[in-house]
Structure formats: C-alpha cells, structure tokens
N, C-alpha and C positions, 0 to 999 in steps of 0.2 A: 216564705210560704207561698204556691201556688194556688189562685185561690180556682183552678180549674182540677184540682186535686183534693177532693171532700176527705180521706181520708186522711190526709195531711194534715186537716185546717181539723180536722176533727182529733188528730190526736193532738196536737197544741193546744187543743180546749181543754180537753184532760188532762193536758199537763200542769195549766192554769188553772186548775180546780184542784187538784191534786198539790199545788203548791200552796193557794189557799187554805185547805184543808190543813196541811201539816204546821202553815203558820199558826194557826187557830189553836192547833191543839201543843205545838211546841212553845210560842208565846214569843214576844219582839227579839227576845236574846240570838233565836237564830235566823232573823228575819232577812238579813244579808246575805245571810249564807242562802237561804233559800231563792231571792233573787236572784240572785247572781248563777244560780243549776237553772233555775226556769231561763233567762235570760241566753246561759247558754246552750240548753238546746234550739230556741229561738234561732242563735245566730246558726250553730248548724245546716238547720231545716234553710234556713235562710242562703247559706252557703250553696247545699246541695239544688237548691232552684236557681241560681246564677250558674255555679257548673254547668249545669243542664244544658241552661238556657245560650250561652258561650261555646258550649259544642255544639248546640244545632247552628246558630247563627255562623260558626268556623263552616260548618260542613257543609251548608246553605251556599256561602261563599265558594270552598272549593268548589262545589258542585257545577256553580254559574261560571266559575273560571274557568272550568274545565269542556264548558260547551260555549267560552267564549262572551258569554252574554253579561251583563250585571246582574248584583246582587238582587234580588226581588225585594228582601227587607233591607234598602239600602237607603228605600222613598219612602217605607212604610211609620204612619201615623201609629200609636201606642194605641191599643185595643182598650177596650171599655173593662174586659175580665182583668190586663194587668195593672190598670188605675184603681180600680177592686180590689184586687188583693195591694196594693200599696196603703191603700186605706187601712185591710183588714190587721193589717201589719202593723200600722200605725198607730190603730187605737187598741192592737193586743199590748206593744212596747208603751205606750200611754199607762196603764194602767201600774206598772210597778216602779216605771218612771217618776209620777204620782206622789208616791209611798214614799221611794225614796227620799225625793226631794221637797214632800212635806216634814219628815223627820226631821232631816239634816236642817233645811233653813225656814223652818214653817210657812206661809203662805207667800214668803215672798222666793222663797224656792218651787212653790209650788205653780206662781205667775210665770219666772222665768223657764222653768221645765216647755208649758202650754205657750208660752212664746216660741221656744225651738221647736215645739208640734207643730204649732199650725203654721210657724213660718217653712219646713220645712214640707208641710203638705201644699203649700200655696207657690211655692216653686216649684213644684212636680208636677202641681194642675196647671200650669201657667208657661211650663217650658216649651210647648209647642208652639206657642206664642211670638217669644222670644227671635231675634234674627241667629240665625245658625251660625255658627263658625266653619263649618266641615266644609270642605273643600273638593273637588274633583280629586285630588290626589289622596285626601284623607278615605276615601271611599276605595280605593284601590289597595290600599293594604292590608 
C-alpha cells in the first residue's frame, strides 16, 4: 500500500470493512476463508507498490548510468510518507493477524503475533541506524 496513493489506502479500507461485514453476517465457519481473500489482496496492492517502486529505482539508476554520474537514491534516507505507510500496513496486517492467532492459540498466540508486530516495526524504525553492509560495489550493480 502506497500511503501517497489515497485511493489505494482507501479501497483496502473497503475491503476491510467489507470483509468484516461478510464475517459478521457469514459467522466464524468461513472466517479463514475470509482472511486469507482480504490478506490476499493486501499482498497484491502490496506487490503492485514494490513493482512500481523497483522500476523507478532500475530506471533512476539507468538514467544516472547513462549520464555517467551515481545513483541519486543511492545515499537517500527513507522518507517520512514511506515509514507511514509501513505503519499503515502494519497495523492493517495487525488486525486479522489478531483474529487469527487469537482463535488458533488464544492469548498466547495473540502475545506472540504482537511480538512479530512490533518486533518487526522496531527493525524498520531502527534500520537507519544500524551500520550498513553495502559497499561501493554493491551500489554499482
């Protein structure tokens, strides 16, 4: 989910509401099923903004190859919009994450779920931090 793309974020609201809705009125028997279609257009919508985002950075790159110079996002720190929507991402996948694994192993599925939440929101907030591995040559390919 792009979260500089409102109609994006806005039909993944719908669709989460929309899946609530049918759970409510279908009842737990096909609550899996229902997960698992909301989940994957999730991963979709999710797909489709890494494509995206993977072509421009290629193209980004050819472009500076081609006049010689370096990459321009090659030094670039992560923007405030895409820490945003990683959030928003995170606590949409949070919510049937949740469900699930309150069903499956009740609250101690529901501990370890928000363990893999926040632990992996706190690596994501924290990786600029981190000493880099990338190399002169890693930047060249």
């Amino acid at each position: 989910m792009d979260s500089r793309d409102p109609a994006r974020t806005e039909e993944l609201r719908n669709e989460l509401d929309a899946t609530l809705h049918a759970r409510r009125e279908l009842g737990t028997e096909y609550e899996t099923a229902l997960i698992e279609s909301f989940l994957g257009k999730v991963e979709q919508s999710l797909d489709a903004t890494i494509d995206r985002r993977v072509r421009r950075r290629l193209a980004e790159q050819q472009t500076s190859a081609a006049r010689g110079g370096r990459s321009p996002a090659a030094g670039r720190v992560e923007g405030f919009g895409e820490r945003y929507g990683f959030g928003i991402v995170s606590l949409v996948l949070a919510v049937p994450l949740s469900a699930i694994a309150a069903a499956q192993a009740d609250l101690e599925g529901l501990i370890v779920a928000w363990v893999g939440i926040v632990g992996v929101n706190a690596v994501h907030g924290l990786r600029d931090r981190l000493p880099s591995r990338r190399t002169d040559q890693d930047e060249d390919c």
